[in-house]
C-alpha positions as MATLAB code, in Angstrom:
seq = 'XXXXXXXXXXXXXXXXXXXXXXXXXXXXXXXXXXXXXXXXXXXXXXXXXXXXXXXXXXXXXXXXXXXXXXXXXXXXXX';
ca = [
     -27.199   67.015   35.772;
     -30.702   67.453   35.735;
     -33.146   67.519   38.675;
     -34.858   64.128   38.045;
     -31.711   62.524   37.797;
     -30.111   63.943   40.999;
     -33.367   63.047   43.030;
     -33.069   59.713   41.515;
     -29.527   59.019   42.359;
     -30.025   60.243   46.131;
     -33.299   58.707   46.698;
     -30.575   55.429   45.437;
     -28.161   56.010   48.129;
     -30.465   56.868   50.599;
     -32.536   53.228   50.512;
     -28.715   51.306   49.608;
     -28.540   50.456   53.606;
     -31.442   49.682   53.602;
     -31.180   46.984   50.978;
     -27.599   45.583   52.243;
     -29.301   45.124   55.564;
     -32.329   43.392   54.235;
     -29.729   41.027   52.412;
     -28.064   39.546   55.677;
     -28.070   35.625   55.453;
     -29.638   34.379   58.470;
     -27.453   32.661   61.006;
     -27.382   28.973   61.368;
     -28.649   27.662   64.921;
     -26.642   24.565   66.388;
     -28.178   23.093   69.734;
     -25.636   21.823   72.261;
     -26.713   19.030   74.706;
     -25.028   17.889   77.642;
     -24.761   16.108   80.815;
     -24.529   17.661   83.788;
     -23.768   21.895   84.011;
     -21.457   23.972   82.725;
     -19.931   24.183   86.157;
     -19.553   20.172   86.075;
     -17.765   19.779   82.738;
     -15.341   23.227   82.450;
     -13.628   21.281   79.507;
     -16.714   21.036   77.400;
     -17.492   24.307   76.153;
     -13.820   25.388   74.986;
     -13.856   22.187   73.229;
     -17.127   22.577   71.532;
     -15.668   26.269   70.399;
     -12.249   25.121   68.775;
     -14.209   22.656   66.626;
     -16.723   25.148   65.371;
     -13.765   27.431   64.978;
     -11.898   24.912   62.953;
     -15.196   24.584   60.604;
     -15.707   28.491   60.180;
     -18.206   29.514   62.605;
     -17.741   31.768   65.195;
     -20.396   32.339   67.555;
     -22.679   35.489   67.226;
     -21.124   35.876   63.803;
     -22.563   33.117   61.208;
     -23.747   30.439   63.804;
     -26.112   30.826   67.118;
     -26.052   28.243   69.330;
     -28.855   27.238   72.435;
     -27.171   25.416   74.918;
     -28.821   22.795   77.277;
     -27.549   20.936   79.965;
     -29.680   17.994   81.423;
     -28.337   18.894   85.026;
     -28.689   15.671   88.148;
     -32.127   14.110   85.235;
     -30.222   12.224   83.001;
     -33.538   11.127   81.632;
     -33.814   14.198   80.155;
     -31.379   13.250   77.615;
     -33.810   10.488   76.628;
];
């Protein structure tokens, strides 16, 4: 093998990570909205996460999700 070609190959592998990386689709972002607090409906949350399991996502993995709870203002939910 010559030199060129070996530097070329390595310099290859070397920036392959690089390139896989770069390639990472970017995760979808789902907003949850509720009434109340987390605390006030404990059935909510599980619930929410079967269904999303059931479609394929899994948080963290291929979905993000930014939860908000409206708390004692239900005008917030407006």
């Amino acid at each position: 093998m010559k030199r060129r070609d070996f530097i070329t190959l390595l310099g290859g592998a070397a920036a392959w990570p690089l390139t896989a990386r770069a390639q990472q689709p970017a995760l979808s972002v789902i907003g949850f909205l509720a009434e109340g607090t987390p605390d006030s409906e404990p059935g909510a949350l599980p619930a929410f996460h079967q269904g999303l399991r059931e479609i394929g996502y899994v948080e963290g993995r291929n979905v993000q999700v930014d939860y908000r709870w409206s708390g004692e203002q239900r005008d917030l939910l407006d």
